[in-house]
Kinemage of the C-alpha trace (Angstrom):
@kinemage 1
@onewidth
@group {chain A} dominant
@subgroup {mainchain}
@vectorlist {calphas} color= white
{ca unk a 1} P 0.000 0.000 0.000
{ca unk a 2} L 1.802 3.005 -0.742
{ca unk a 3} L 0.179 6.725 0.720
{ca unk a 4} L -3.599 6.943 1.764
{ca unk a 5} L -5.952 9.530 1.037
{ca unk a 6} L -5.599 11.255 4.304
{ca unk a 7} L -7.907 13.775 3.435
{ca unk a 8} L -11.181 11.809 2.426
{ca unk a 9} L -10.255 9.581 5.449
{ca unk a 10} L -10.453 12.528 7.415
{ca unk a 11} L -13.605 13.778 5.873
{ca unk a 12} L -15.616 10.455 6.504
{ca unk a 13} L -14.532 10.063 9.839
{ca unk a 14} L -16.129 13.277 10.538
{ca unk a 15} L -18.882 12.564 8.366
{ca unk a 16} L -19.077 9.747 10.656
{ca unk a 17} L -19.476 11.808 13.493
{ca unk a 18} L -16.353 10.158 15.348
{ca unk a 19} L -13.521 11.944 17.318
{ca unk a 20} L -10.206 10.213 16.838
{ca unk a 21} L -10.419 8.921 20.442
{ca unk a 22} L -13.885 7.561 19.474
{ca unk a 23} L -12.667 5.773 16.492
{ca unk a 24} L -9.669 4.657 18.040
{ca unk a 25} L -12.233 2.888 21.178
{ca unk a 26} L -14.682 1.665 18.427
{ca unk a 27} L -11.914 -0.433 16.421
{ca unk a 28} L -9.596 -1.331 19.526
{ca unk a 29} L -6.711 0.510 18.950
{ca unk a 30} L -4.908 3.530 20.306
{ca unk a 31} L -5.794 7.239 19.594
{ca unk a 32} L -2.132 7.457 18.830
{ca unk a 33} L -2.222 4.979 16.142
{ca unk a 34} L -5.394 6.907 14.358
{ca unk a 35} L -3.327 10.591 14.469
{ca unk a 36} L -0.290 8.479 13.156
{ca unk a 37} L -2.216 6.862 9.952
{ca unk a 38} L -3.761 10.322 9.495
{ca unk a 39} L -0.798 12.252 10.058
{ca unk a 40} L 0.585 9.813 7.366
{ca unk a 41} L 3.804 8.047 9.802
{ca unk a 42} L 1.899 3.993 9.789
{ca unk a 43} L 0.333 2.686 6.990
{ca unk a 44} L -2.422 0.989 8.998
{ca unk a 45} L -2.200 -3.069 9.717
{ca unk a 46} L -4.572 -5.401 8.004
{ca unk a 47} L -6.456 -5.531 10.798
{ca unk a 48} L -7.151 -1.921 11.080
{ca unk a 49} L -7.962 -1.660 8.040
{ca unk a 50} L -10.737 -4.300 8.280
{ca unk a 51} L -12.070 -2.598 11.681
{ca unk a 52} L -11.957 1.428 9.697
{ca unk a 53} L -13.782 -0.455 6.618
{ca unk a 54} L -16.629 -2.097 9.403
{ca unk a 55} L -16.239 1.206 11.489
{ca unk a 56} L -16.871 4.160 9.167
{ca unk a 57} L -19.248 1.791 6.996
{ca unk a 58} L -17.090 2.424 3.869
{ca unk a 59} L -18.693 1.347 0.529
{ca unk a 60} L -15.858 -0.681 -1.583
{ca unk a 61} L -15.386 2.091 -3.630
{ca unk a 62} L -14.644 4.350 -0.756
{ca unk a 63} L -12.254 1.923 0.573
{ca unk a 64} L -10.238 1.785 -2.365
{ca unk a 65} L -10.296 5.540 -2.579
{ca unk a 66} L -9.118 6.378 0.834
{ca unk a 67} L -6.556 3.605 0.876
{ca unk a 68} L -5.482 2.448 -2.382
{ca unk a 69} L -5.425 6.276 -4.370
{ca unk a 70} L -2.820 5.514 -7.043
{ca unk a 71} L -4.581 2.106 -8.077
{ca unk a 72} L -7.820 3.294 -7.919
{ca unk a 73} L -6.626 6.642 -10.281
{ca unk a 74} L -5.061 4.335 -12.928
{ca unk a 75} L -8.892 1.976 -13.066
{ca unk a 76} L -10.351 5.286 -13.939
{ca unk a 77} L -7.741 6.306 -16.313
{ca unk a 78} L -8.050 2.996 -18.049
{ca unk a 79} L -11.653 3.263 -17.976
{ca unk a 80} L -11.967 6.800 -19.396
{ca unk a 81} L -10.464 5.338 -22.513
{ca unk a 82} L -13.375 3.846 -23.660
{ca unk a 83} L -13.166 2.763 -27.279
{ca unk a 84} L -9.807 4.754 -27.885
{ca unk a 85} L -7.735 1.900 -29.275
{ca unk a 86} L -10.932 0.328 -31.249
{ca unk a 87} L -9.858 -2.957 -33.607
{ca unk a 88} L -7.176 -3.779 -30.529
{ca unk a 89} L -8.407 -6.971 -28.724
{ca unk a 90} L -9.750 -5.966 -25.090
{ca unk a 91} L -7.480 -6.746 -22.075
């Protein structure tokens, strides 16, 4: 995983209506170890990530937003192609 959207995570844990000490009780971990993920110093465990997805009732989309940017940018590049290389057998 390389950086996370710190910013949208930020947005839907407010959306959410949490504090980071309340997220950080609702998933089991420390507050420290929210302010680190969102200060961007820990990419956040497996684990975490599993409890944030559960937590902050992130659709799959949103997931992949917030924590895989780059890959989720280059699916909507490849998308926005469309029929740009027409007569060239689909991938």
């Amino acid at each position: 995983m390389n950086e996370i959207d710190r910013k949208r995570l930020r947005q839907k844990i407010y959306i959410c209506g949490y504090t980071n000490q309340q997220l950080a009780n609702e998933i089991g971990v420390s507050p420290s170890t929210i302010s680190n993920i969102l200060l961007g110093h820990t990419k956040p465990k497996f684990e975490v990530l599993r409890a944030l997805f559960g937590a902050l009732e992130l659709s799959f989309d949103e997931f992949v937003q917030i924590f895989f940017p780059h890959e989720y940018q280059l699916t909507i590049d490849k998308d926005s192609l469309g029929d740009f290389d027409q007569g060239q057998p689909s991938l």
